[in-house]
ZAMARGU-4260 file (C-alpha; in steps of 0.2 Angstrom, whole numbers, plus 5000, padded with zeros to 4 digits):
<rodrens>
0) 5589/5496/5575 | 5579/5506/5562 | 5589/5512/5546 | 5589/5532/5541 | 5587/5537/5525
5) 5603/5543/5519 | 5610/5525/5521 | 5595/5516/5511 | 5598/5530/5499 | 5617/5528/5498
10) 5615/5509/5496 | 5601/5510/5481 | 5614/5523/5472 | 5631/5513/5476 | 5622/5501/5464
15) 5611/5513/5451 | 5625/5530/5451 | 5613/5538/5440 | 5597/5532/5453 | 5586/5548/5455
20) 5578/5539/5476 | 5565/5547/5484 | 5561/5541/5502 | 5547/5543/5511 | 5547/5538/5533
25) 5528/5529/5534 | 5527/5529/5551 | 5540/5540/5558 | 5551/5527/5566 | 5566/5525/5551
30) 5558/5508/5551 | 5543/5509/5538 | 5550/5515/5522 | 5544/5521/5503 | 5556/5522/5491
35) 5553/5527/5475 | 5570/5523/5462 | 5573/5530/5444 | 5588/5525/5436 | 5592/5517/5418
40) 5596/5502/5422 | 5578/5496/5424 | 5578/5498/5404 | 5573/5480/5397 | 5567/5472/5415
45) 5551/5467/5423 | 5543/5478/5437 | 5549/5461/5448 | 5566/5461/5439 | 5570/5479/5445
50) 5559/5477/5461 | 5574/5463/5465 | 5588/5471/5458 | 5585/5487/5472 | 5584/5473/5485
55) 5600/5465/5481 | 5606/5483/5480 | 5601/5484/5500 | 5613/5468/5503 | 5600/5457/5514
60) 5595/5471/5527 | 5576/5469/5519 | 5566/5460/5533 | 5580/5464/5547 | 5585/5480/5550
65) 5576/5488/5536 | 5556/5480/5543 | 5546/5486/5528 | 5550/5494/5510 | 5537/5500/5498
70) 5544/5501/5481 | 5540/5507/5465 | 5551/5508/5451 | 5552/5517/5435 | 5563/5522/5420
75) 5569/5540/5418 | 5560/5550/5406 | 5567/5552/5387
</rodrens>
């Protein structure tokens, strides 16, 4: 079963409240997802490090319901 949007969305910023998430459908099927997050908390951790803290924010759905995620992560702007 493909996950929409607005739950990725709501998942990444139940765990980053200040998250700016931008979400982009790669294949039209709510299955193939790019997610681009902004949030403060990425402040003093590795691309990996924030990369895993945004999978952990999706609770284990990454390679079940949600097939594929492309991520990039970045610090807001000062």
């Amino acid at each position: 079963m493909p996950m929409p949007a607005a739950d990725i969305e709501k998942m990444i910023k139940a765990r980053f409240p200040d998250a700016q998430v931008q979400l982009k459908d790669l294949a039209g099927d709510n299955d193939h997802w790019a997610a681009h997050v902004v949030t403060s908390e990425f402040k003093g951790k590795s691309r990996v490090q924030q990369h895993q803290m945004v999978y952990d924010a999706l609770g284990g759905r990454m390679g079940g319901v949600l097939h594929a995620l492309q991520l990039t992560t970045a610090l807001p702007p000062e």
